[in-house]
Biotite code that builds the C-alpha atoms (Angstrom):
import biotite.structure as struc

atoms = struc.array([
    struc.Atom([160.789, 19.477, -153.954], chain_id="A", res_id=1, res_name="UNK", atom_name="CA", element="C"),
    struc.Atom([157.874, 21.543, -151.882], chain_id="A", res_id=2, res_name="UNK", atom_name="CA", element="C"),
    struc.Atom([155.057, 21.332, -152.874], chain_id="A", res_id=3, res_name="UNK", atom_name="CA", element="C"),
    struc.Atom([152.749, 24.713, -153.714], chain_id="A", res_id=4, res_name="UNK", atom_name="CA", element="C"),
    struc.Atom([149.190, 24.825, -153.982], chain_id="A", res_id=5, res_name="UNK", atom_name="CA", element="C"),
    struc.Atom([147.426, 27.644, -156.292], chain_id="A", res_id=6, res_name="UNK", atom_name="CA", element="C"),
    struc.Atom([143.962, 28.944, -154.923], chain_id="A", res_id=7, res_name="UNK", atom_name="CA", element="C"),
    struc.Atom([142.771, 32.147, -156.489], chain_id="A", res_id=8, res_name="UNK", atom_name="CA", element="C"),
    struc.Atom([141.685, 34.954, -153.853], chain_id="A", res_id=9, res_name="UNK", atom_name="CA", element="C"),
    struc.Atom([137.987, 34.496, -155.770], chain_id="A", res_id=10, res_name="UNK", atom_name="CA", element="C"),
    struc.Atom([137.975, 30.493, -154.401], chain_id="A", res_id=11, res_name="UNK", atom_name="CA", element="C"),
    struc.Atom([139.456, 31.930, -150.985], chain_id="A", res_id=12, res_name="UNK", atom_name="CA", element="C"),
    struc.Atom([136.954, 34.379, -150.232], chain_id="A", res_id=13, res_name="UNK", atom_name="CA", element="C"),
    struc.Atom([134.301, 32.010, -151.493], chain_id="A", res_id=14, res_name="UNK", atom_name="CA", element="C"),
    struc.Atom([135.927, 28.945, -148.677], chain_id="A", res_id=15, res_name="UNK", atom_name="CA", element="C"),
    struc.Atom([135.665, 31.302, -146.160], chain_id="A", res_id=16, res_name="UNK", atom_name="CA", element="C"),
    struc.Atom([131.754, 33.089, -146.488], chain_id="A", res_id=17, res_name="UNK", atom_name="CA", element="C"),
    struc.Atom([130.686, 29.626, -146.806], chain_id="A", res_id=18, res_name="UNK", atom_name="CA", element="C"),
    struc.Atom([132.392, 28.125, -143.695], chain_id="A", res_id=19, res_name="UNK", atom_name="CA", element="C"),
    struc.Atom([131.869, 30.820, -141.411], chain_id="A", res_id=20, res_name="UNK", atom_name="CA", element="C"),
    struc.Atom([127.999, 30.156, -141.430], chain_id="A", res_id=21, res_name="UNK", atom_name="CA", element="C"),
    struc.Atom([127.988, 26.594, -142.075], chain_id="A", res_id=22, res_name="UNK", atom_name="CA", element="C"),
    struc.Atom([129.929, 26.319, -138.468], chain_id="A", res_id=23, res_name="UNK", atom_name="CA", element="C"),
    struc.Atom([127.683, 28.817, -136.470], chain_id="A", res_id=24, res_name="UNK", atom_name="CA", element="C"),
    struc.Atom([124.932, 26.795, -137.777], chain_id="A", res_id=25, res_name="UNK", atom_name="CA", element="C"),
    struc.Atom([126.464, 23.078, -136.751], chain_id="A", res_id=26, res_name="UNK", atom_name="CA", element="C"),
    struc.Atom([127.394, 24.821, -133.501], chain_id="A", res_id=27, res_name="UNK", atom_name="CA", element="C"),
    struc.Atom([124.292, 26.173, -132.887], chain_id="A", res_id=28, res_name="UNK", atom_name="CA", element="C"),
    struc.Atom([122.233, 22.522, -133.489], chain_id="A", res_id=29, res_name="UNK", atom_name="CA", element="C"),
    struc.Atom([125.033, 20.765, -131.610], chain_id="A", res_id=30, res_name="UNK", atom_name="CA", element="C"),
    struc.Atom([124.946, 23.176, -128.536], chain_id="A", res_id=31, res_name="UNK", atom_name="CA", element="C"),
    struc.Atom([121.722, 25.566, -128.409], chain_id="A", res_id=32, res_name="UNK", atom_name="CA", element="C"),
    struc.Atom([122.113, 28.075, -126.122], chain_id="A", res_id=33, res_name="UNK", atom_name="CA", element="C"),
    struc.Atom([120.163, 27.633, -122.721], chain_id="A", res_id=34, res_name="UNK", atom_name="CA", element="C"),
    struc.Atom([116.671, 28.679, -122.253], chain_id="A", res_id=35, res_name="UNK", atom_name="CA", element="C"),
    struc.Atom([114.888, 30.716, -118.915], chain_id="A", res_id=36, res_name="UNK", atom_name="CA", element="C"),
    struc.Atom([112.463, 29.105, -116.694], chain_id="A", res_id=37, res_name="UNK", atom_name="CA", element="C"),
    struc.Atom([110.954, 30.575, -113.256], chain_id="A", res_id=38, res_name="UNK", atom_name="CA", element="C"),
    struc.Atom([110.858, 29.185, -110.071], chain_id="A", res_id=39, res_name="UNK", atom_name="CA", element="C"),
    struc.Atom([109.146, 30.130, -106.843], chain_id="A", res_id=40, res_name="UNK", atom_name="CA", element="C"),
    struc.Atom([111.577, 29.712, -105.004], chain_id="A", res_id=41, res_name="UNK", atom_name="CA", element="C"),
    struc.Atom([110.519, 32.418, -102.055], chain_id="A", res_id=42, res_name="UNK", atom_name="CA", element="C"),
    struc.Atom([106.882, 30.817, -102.309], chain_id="A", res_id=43, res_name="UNK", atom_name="CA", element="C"),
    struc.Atom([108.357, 27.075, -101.783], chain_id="A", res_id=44, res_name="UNK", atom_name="CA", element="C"),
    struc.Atom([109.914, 27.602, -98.619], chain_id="A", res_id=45, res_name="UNK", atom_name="CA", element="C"),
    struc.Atom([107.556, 30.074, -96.953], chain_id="A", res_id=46, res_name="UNK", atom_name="CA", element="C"),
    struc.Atom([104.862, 27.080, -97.893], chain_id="A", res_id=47, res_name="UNK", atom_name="CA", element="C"),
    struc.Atom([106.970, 23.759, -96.560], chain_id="A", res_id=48, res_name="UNK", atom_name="CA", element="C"),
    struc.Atom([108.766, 26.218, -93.521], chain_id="A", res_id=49, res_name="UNK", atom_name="CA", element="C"),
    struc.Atom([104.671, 26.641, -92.402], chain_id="A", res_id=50, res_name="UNK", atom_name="CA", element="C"),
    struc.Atom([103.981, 23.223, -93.232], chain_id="A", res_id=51, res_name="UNK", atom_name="CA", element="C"),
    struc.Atom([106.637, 21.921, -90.909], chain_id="A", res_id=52, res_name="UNK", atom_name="CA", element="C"),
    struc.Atom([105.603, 24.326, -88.009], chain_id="A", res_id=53, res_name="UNK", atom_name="CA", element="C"),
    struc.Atom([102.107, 23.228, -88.078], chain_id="A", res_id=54, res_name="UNK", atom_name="CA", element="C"),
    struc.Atom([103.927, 19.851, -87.066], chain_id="A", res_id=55, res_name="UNK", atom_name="CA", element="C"),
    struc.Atom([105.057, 20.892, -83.336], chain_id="A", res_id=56, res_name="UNK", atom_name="CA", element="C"),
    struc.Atom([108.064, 19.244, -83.763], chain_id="A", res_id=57, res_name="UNK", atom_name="CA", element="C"),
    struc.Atom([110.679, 19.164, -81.420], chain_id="A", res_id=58, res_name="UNK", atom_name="CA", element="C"),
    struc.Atom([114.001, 21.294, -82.585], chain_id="A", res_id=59, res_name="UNK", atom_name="CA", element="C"),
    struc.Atom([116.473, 18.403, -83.660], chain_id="A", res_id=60, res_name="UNK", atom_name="CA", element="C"),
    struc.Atom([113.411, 17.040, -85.920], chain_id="A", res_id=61, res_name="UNK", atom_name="CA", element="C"),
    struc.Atom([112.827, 20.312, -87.306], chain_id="A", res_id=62, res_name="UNK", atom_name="CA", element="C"),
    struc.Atom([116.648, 21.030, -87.860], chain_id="A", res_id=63, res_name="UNK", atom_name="CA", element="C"),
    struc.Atom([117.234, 17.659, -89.756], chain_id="A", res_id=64, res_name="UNK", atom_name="CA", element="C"),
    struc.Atom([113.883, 17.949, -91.943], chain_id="A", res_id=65, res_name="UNK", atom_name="CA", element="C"),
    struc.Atom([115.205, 21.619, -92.920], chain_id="A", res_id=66, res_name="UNK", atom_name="CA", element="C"),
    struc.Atom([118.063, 19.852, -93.999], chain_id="A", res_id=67, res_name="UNK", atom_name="CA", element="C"),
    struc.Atom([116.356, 17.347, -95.775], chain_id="A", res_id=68, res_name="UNK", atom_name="CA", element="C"),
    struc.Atom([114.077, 19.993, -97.785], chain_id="A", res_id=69, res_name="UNK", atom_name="CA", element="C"),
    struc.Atom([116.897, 22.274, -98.573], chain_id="A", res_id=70, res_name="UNK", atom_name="CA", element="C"),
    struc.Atom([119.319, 19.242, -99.933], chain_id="A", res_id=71, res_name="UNK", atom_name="CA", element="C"),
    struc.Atom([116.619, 18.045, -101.685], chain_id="A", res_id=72, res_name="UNK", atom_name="CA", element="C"),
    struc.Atom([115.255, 20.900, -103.425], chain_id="A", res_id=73, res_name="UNK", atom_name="CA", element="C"),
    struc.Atom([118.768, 21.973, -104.276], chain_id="A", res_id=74, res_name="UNK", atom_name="CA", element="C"),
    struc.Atom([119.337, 18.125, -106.101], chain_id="A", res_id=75, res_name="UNK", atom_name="CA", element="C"),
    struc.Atom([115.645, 18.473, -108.011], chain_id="A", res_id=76, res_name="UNK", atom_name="CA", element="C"),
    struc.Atom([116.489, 21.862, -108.865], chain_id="A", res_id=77, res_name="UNK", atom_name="CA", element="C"),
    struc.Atom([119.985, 21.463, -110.399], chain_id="A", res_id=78, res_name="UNK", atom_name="CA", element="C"),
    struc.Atom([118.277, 17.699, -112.259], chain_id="A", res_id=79, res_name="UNK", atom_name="CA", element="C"),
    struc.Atom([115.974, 19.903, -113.745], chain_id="A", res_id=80, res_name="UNK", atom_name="CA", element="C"),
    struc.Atom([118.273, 22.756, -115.141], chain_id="A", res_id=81, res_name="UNK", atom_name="CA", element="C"),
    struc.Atom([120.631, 20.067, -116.748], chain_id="A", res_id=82, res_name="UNK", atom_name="CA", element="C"),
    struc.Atom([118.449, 17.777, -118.347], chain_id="A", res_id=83, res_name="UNK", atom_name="CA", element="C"),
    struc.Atom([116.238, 20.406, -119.601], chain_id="A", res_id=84, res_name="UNK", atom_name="CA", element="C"),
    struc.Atom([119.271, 22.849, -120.412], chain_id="A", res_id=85, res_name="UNK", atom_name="CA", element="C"),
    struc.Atom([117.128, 25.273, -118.579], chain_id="A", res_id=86, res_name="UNK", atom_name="CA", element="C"),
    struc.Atom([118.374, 28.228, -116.630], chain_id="A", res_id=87, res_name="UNK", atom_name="CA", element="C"),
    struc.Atom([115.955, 28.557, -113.122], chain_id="A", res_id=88, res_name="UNK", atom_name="CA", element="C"),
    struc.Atom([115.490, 31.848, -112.399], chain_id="A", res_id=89, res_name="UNK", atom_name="CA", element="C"),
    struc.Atom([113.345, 33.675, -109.255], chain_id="A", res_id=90, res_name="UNK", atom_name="CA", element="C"),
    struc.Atom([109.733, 34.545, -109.672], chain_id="A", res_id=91, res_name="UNK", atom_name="CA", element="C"),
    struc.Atom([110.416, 38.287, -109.036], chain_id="A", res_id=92, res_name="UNK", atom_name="CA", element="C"),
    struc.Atom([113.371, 38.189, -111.660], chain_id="A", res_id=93, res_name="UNK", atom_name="CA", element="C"),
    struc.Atom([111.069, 37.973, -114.734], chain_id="A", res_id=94, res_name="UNK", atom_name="CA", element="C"),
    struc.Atom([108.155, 40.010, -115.870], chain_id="A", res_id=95, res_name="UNK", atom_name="CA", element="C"),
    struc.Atom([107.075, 37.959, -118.822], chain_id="A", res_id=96, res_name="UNK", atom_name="CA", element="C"),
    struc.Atom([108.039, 35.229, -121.075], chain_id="A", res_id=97, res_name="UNK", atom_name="CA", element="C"),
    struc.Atom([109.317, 32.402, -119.290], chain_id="A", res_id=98, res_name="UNK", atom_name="CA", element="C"),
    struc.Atom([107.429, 29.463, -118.195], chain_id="A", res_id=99, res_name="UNK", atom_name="CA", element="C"),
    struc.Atom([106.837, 29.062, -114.434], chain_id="A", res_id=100, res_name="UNK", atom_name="CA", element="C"),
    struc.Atom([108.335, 25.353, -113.716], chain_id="A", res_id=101, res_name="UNK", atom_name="CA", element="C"),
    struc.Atom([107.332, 26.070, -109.788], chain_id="A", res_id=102, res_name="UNK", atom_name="CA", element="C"),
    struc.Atom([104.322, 22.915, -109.274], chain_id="A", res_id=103, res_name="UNK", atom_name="CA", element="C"),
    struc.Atom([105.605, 20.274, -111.220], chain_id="A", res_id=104, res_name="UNK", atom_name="CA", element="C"),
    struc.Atom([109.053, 20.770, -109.297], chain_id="A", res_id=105, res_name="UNK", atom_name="CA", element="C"),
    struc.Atom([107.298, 21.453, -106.120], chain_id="A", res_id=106, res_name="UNK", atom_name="CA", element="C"),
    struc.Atom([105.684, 17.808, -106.420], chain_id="A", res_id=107, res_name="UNK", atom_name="CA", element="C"),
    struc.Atom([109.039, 16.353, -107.366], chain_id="A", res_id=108, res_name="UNK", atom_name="CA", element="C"),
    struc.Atom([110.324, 17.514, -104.105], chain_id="A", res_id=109, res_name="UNK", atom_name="CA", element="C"),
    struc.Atom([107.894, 16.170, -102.420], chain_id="A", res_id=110, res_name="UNK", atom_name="CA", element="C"),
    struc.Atom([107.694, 12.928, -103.729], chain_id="A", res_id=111, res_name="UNK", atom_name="CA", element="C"),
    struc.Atom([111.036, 12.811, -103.237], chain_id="A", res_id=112, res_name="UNK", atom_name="CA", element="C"),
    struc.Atom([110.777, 13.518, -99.326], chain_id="A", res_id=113, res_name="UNK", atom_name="CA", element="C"),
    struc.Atom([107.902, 11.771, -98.341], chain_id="A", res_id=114, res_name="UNK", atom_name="CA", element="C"),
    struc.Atom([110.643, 8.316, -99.716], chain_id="A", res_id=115, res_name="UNK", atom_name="CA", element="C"),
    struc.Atom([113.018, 9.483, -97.040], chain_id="A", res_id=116, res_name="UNK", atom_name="CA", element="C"),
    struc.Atom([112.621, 7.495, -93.496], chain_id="A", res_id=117, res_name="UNK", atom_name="CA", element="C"),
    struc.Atom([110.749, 9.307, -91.351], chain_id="A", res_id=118, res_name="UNK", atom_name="CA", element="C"),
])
């Protein structure tokens, strides 16, 4: 024999306004959405590219420090923006409102090549 279950349209309605919220809440806490954070990215490069030709070095040291930077930059960058659940975004892309992340990265990066073998 099937069995039927009886829920009034009042106890229905009621179910559903309540869980609607209750799970936009829970998803929100669980997963927040992303937040913005600026980078100077431009700024970064212009500084380390006239850092490196102060150097005089030869074009195969250059080449492979170039390397280096970029790689590495790219790796603290994309650390940064998952662990912090932070979207990077260029200086000239924001007017206002997001916090400029640029120095503390910038020493990160460098930290992180002055460890490399020379």
């Amino acid at each position: 024999m099937p069995m039927t279950i009886n829920v009034s349209l009042p106890t229905l309605v009621l179910s559903v306004a309540l869980s609607v919220p209750t799970t936009l809440i829970i998803n929100h806490l669980v997963n927040p959405p992303p937040r913005f954070a600026v980078f100077d990215l431009k700024g970064t490069v212009q500084t380390y590219s006239k850092d490196l030709a102060e150097q005089g070095l030869d074009d195969s040291t250059l080449t492979l420090k170039t390397r280096q930077f970029s790689m590495m930059l790219d790796t603290v960058l994309t650390r940064y923006s998952h662990q912090n659940k932070v979207i990077l975004l260029v200086e000239p892309a924001v007017i206002k409102g997001a916090p400029n992340v640029t120095q503390p990265l910038q020493k990160e990066v460098s930290l992180a090549l002055s460890h490399l073998p020379s």
